[in-house]
C-alpha positions as CSV (number, residue, x, y, z in Angstrom):
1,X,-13.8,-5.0,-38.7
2,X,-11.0,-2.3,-37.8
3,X,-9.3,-3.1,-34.0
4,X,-10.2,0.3,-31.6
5,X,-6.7,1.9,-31.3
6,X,-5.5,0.8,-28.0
7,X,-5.3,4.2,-25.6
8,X,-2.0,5.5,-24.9
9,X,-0.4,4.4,-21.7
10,X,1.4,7.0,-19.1
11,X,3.3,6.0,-16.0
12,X,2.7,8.2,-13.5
13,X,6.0,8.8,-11.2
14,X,7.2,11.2,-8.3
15,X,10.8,12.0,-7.3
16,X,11.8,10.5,-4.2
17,X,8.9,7.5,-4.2
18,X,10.0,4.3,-5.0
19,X,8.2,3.0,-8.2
20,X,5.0,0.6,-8.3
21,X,5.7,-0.3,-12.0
22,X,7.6,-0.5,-15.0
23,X,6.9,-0.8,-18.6
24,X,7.9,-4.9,-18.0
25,X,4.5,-5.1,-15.7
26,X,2.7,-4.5,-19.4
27,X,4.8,-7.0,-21.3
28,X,3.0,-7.4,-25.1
29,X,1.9,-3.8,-24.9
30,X,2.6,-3.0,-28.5
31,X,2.5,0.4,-28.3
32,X,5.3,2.6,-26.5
33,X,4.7,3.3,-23.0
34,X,5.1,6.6,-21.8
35,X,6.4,7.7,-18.5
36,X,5.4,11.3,-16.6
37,X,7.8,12.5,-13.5
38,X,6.3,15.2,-11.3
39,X,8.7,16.8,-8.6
40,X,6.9,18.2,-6.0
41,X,6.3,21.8,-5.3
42,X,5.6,24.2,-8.3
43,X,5.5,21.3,-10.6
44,X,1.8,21.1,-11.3
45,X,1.6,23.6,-14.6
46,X,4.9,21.6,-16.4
47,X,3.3,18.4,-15.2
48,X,0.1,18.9,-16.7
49,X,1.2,19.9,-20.1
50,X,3.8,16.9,-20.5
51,X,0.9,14.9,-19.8
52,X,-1.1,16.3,-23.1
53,X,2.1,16.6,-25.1
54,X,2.5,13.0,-25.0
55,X,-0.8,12.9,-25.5
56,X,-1.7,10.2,-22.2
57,X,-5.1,8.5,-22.5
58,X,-4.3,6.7,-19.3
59,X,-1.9,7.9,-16.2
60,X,-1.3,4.8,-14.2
61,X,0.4,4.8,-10.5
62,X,-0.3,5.2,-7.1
63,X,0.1,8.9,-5.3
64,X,1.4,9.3,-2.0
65,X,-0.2,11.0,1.0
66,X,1.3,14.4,0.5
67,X,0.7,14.9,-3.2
68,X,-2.7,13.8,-2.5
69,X,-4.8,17.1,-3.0
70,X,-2.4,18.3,-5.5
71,X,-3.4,15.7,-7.8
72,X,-7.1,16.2,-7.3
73,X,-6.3,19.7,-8.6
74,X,-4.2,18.2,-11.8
75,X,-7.2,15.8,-12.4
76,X,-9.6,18.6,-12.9
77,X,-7.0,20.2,-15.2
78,X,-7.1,17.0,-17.6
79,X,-10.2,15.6,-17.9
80,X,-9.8,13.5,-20.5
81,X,-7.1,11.5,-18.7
82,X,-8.1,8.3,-17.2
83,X,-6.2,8.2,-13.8
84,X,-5.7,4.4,-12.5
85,X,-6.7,3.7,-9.8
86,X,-9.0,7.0,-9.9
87,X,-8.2,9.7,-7.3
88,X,-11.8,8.7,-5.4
89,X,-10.4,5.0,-5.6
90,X,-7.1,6.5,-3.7
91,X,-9.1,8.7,-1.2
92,X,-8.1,6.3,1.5
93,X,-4.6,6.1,0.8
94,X,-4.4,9.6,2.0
95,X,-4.9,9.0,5.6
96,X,-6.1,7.0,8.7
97,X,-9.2,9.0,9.0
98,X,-9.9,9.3,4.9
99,X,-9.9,4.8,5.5
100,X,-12.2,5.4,8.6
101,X,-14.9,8.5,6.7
102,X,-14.6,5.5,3.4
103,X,-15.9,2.8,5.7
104,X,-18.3,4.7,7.2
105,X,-20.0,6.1,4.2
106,X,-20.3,2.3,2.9
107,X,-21.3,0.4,6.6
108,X,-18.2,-1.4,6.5
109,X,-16.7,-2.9,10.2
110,X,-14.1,-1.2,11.0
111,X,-13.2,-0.8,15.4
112,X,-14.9,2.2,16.7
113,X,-13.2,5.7,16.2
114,X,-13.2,8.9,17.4
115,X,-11.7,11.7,15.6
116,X,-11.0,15.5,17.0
117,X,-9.9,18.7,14.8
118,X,-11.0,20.5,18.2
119,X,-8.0,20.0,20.8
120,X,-9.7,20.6,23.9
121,X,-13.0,18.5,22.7
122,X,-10.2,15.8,21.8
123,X,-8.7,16.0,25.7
124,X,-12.0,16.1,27.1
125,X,-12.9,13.0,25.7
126,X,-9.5,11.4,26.4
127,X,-9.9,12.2,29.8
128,X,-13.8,10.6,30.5
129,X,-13.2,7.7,28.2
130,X,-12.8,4.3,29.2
131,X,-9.3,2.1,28.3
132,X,-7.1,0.9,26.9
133,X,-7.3,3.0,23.6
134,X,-5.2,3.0,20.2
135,X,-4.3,6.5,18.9
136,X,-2.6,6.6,15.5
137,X,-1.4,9.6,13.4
138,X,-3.3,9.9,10.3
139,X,-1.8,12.2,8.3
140,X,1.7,11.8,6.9
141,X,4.2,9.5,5.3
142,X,3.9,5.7,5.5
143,X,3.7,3.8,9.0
144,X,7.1,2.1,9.3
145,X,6.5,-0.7,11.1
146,X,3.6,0.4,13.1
147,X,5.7,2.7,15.0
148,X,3.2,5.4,14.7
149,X,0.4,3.4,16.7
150,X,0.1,3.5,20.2
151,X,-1.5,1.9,22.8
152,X,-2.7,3.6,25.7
153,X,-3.6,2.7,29.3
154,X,-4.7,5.9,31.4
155,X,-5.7,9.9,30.1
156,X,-1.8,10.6,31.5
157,X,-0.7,8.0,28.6
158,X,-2.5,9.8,26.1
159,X,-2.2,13.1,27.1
160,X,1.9,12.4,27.0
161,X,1.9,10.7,23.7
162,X,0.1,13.5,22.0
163,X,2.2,16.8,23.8
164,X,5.3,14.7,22.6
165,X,4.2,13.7,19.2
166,X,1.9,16.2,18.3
167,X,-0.7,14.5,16.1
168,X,-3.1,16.2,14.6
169,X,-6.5,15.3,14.4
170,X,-6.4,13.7,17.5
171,X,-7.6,10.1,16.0
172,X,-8.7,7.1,18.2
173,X,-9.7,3.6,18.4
174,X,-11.4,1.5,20.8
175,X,-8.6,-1.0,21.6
176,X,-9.9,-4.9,20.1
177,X,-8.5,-7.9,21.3
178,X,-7.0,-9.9,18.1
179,X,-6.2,-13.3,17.1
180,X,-4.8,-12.0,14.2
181,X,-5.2,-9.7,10.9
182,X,-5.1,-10.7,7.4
183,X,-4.2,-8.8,4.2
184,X,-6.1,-9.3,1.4
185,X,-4.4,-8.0,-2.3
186,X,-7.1,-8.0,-5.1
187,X,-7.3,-7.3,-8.6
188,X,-10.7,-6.5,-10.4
189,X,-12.7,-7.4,-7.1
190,X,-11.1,-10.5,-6.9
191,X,-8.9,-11.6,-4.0
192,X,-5.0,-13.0,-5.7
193,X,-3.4,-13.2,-2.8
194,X,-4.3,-13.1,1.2
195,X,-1.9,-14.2,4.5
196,X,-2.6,-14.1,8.4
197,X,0.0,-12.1,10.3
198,X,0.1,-13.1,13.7
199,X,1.3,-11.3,17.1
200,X,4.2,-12.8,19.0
201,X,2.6,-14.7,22.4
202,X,1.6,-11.4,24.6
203,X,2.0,-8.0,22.4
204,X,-1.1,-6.8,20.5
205,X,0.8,-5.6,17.0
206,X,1.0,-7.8,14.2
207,X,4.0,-6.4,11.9
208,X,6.6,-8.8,11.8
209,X,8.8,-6.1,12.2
210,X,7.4,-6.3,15.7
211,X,8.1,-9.5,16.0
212,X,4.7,-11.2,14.5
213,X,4.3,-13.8,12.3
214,X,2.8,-14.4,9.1
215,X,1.5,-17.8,7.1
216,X,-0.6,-18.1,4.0
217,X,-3.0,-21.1,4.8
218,X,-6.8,-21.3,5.3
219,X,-7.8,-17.7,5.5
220,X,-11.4,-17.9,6.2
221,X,-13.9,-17.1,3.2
222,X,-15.7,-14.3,5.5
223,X,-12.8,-12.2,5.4
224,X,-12.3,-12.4,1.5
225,X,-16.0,-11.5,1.1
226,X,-15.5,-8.8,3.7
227,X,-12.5,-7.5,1.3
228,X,-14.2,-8.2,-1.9
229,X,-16.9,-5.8,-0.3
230,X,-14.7,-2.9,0.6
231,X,-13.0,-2.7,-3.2
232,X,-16.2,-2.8,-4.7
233,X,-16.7,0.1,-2.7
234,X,-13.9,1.3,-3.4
235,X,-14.2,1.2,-7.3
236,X,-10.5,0.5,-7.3
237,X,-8.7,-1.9,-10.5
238,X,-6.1,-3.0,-7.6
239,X,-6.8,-2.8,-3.9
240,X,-5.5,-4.3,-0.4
241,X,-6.9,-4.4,3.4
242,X,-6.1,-5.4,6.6
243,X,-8.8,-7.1,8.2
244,X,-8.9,-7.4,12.1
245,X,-10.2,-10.8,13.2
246,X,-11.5,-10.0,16.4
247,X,-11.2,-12.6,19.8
248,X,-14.9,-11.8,19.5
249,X,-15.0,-13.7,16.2
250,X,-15.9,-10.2,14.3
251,X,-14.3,-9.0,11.3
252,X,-13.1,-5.5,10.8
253,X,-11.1,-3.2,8.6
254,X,-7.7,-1.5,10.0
255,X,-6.5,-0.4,6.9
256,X,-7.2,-0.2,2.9
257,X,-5.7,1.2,0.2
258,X,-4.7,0.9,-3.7
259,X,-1.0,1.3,-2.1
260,X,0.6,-1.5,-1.2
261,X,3.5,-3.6,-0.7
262,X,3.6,-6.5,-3.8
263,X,5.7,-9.3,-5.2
264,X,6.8,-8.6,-8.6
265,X,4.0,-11.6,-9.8
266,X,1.4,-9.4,-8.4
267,X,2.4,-6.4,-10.2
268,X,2.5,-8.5,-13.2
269,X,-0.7,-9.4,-12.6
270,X,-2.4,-6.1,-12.3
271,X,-0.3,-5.0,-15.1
272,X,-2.4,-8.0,-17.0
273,X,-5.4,-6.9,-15.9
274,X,-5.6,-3.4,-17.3
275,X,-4.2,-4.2,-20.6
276,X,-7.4,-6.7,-21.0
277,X,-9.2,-4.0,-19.4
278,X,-7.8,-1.0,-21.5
279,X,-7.7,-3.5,-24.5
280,X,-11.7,-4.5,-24.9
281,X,-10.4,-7.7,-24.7
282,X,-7.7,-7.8,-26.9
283,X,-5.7,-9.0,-24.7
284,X,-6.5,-11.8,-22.3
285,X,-8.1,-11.7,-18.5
286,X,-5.5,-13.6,-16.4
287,X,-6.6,-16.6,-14.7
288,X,-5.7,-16.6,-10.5
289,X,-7.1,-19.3,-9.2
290,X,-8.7,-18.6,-5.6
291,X,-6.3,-20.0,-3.1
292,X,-3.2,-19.6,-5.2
293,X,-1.3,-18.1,-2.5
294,X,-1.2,-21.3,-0.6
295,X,1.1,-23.2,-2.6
296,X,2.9,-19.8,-3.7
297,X,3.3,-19.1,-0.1
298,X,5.1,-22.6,0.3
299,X,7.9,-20.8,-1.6
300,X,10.9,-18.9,0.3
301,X,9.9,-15.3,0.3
302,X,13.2,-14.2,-0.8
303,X,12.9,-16.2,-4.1
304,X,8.7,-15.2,-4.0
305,X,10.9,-11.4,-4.4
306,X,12.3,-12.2,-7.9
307,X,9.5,-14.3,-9.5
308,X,7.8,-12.7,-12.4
309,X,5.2,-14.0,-14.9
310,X,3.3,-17.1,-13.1
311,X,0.5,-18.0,-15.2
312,X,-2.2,-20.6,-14.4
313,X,-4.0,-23.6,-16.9
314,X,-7.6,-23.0,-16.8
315,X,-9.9,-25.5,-14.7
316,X,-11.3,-28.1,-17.4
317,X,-11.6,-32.1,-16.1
318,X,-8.4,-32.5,-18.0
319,X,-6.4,-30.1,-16.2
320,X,-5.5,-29.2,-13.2
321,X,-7.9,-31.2,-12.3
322,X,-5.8,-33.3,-9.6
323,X,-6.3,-30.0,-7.6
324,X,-9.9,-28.0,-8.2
325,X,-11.6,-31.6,-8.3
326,X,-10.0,-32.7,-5.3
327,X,-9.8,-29.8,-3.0
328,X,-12.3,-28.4,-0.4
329,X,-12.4,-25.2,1.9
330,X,-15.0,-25.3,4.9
331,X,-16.6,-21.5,5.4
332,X,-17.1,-20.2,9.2
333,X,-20.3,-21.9,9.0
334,X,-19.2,-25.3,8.8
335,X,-20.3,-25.4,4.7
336,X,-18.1,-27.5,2.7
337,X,-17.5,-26.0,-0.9
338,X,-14.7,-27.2,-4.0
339,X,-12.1,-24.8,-5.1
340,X,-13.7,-24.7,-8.4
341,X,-16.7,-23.5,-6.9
342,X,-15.4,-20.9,-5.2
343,X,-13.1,-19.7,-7.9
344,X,-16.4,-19.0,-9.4
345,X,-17.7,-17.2,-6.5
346,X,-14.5,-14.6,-6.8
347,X,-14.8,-13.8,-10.5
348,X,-12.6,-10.9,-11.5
349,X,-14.4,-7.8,-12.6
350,X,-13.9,-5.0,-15.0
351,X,-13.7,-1.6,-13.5
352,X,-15.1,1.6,-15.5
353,X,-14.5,5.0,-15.4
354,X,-15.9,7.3,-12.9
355,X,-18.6,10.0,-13.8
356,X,-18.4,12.1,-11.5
357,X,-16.2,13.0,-8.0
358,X,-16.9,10.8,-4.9
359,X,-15.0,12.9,-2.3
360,X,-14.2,16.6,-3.5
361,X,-11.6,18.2,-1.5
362,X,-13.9,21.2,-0.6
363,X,-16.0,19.0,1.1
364,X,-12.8,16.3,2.3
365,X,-10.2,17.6,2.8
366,X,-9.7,18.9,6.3
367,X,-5.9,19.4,6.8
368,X,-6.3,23.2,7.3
369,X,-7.6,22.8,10.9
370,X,-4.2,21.4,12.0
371,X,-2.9,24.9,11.4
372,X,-1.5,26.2,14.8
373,X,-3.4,23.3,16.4
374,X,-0.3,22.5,19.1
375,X,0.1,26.6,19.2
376,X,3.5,25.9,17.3
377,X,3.2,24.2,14.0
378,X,6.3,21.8,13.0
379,X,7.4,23.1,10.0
380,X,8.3,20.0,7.6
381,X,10.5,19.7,4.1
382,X,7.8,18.7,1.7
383,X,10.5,16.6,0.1
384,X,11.2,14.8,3.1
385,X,7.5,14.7,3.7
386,X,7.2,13.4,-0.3
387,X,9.7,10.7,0.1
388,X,6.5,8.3,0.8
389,X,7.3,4.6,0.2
390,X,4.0,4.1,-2.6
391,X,3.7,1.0,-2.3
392,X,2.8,0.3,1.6
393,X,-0.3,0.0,3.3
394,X,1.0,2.2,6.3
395,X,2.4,-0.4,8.7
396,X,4.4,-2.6,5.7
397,X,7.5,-1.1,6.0
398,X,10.2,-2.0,8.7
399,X,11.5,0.9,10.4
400,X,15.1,1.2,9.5
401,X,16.7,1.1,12.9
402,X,19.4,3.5,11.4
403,X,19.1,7.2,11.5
404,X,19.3,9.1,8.0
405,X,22.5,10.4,9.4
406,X,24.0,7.2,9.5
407,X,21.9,5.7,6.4
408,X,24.1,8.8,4.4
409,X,27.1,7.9,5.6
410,X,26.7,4.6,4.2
411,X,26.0,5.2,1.1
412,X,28.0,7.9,0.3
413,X,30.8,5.4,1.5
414,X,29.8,2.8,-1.3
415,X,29.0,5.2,-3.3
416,X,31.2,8.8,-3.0
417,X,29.1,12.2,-2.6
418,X,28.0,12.9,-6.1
419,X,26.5,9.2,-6.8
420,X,25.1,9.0,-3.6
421,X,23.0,12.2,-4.3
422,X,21.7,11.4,-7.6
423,X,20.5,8.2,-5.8
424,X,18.6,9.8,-2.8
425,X,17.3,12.4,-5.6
426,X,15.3,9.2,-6.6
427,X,15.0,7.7,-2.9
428,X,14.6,8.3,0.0
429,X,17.2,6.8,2.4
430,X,14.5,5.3,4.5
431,X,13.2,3.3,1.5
432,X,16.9,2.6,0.3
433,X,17.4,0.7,3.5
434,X,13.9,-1.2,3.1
435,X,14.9,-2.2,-0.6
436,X,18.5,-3.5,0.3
437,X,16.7,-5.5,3.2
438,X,14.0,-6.7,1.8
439,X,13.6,-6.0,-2.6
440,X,17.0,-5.4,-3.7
441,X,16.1,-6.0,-7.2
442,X,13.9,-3.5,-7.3
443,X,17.0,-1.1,-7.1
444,X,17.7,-1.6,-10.6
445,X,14.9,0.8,-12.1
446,X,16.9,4.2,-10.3
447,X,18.5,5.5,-12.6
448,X,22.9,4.8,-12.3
449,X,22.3,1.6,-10.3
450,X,23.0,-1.6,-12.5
451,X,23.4,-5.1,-11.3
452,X,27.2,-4.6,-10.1
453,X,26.8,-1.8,-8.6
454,X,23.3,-3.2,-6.7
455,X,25.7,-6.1,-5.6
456,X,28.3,-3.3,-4.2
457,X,26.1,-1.8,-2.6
458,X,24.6,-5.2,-1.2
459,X,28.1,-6.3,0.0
460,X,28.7,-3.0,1.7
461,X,25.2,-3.1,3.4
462,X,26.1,-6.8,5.2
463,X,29.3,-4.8,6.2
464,X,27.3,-1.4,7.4
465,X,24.7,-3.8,10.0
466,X,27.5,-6.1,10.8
467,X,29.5,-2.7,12.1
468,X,26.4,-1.2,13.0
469,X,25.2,-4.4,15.6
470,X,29.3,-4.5,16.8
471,X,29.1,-1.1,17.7
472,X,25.7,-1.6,19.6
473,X,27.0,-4.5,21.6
474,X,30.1,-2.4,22.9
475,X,27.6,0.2,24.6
């Protein structure tokens, strides 16, 4: 029997947004991989016919916030084009209140919110309510660090925050005492990788840029069925939340999203999964055993950064069988089940193409109302407004505490003028100073930086916060 022809793969990239993945997250593809680059503004028409010129079955990658609608637009214009994840799938990456509409659609937990396009009606209820509240901006590039959530005490709090940062809609949370939260990363419905993050002894946030702390071991099954629940709402092939464990012993979603930060292994293994899925088969599921991320979480996160291809031996009494015979997890209700037996429980899914449009932007999208909403609306560079870190559930990132002034000056140091603008024509400087903190390697795929020059610019970075923390000191 003749093999179906295998579709043809696109990677779907922006300028200025660091990349997700790479033709080696497909490794064994046999067929060439084709890669689409849109550049913001005015690019939609050239966009769309590269895409059928290459003739893309499937358009692969994440899209940030602010290309968001524009991309619901190109959809529509090339139907025949599986998107992956599907623009529904990515309807919460868009914003705070896009996560919060998604869980309330599907009865998912999530702390109780309160969201105001009217900015009187938004004052008013700031000044009767009770507190403390959260208020978070919901539009807009990625979260560095959680600095764009705020806790607030009194209406004066509020009222201040707001004038001075002008966030529009006016979104709030009832404030919920936390022992913790836990990301969950799955693939096909099935959790591959989960860790607590902790807040340091008397603060609320979590973000270990904050100061929190994160560990990989005994996250409860509750919250993996919790996040299990939410993708398969979501429809998504890859997904991620944060899950707030509550001093009240409830579970409930902060954040989800098919963007998200992830160790090259995990990429890998998505990559896996949608060349079985894209395949029929062809090629094989991948095996992530339930709990994986315990031992791989024993490993120093630095070398975790460079790791690429882990595979697992399938459970059989012969194999592996020191660990999935052996090995227990106890549930919240004091249920004792094997590893085995709950690897079975997780089983990863395939996910099909969507009929139809979940969350139309005529009925969704409601961005215009923040037109003239502070009387004097703060005109922003959609570039600077693109250069959206795609990987991050919005509080990942670290916020660089450098300004792009000084970021700039840096690199055009190690670098000279023109090299350092090709680089930032890929980059943004905020997610250049992530990368050389935290995934250097993953430097290499811009274009002009090869491994000496990734080690030049790693040498000169040491020197950069070395000067940087003298000069601080001397004030």
């Amino acid at each position: 029997m003749k093999k179906r022809k295998l579709p043809r793969i696109g990677l779907l990239y922006l300028d200025y947004v660091l990349r997700f993945f790479d033709r080696s997250n497909f490794r064994g593809w046999p067929d060439k991989i084709e890669t689409v680059v849109y550049h913001w503004k005015g690019d939609e028409e050239r966009f769309i016919q590269e895409v059928k010129r290459k003739k893309i079955d499937v358009l692969i990658g994440n899209i940030p916030a602010t290309a968001y609608e524009t991309f619901r637009k190109i959809a529509r214009k090339l139907p025949h084009v599986r998107f992956i994840p599907s623009l529904d799938s990515q309807f919460a990456n868009k914003s705070k209140e896009n996560v919060t509409r998604f869980c309330w659609k599907y009865d998912i937990p999530v702390p109780k919110t309160y969201i105001f396009y009217d900015r009187e009606e938004g004052m008013e209820f700031l000044r009767q309510t009770t507190y403390p509240k959260i208020i978070k901006r919901s539009y807009g590039p990625s979260n560095y660090g959680g600095y764009f959530v705020h806790k607030v005490d009194s209406f004066q709090e509020a009222k201040e925050l707001l004038e001075s940062k002008r966030y529009c809609p006016i979104y709030v949370q009832d404030f919920i005492p936390m022992e913790a939260d836990i990301r969950v990363m799955l693939i096909g419905h099935k959790p591959v990788c989960a860790f607590w993050r902790r807040p340091p002894k008397g603060h609320w946030l979590t973000n270990t840029s904050q100061g929190g702390t994160m560990d990989y071991m005994d996250v409860p099954t509750g919250v993996l069925d919790l996040a299990v629940e939410v993708s398969k709402a979501a429809k998504a092939e890859y997904w991620a939340c944060d899950i707030a464990v509550g001093k009240d012993g409830k579970y409930r979603i902060l954040e989800c999203a098919t963007a998200f930060a992830a160790f090259p292994y995990i990429r890998d293994w998505i990559g896996q999964y949608l060349m079985w899925l894209l395949s029929d088969g062809r090629f094989p599921k991948p095996n992530i055993p339930i709990y994986n991320w315990e031992e791989l979480g024993k490993i120093d996160s630095s070398l975790l950064r460079t790791m690429r291809y882990i595979t697992f031996g399938r459970y059989t009494p012969s194999q592996d069988g020191a660990i999935f015979l052996n090995r227990q997890k106890m549930d919240e209700r004091g249920a004792v089940h094997k590893i085995w037996e709950l690897d079975q429980r997780y089983p990863m899914l395939p996910v099909f193409p969507r009929t139809r449009e979940e969350w139309p932007s005529e009925e969704w999208d409601f961005t215009h109302r923040c037109q003239g909403f502070w009387d004097a609306p703060q005109p922003v560079s959609e570039k600077l407004e693109g250069a959206v870190q795609e990987q991050e559930l919005s509080d990942t990132l670290e916020a660089p505490p450098y300004s792009q002034e000084e970021l700039w000056e840096f690199l055009v140091g190690v670098l000279g003028e023109k090299r350092a603008r090709k680089v930032v024509k890929q980059i943004d400087l905020f997610n250049l100073a992530y990368s050389l903190q935290h995934e250097p390697e993953a430097l290499l795929q811009i274009k002009g930086i090869k491994e000496k020059r990734l080690e030049h610019l790693l040498k000169g970075w040491e020197e950069f916060q070395y000067n940087s923390a003298q000069k601080k000191g001397d004030r």
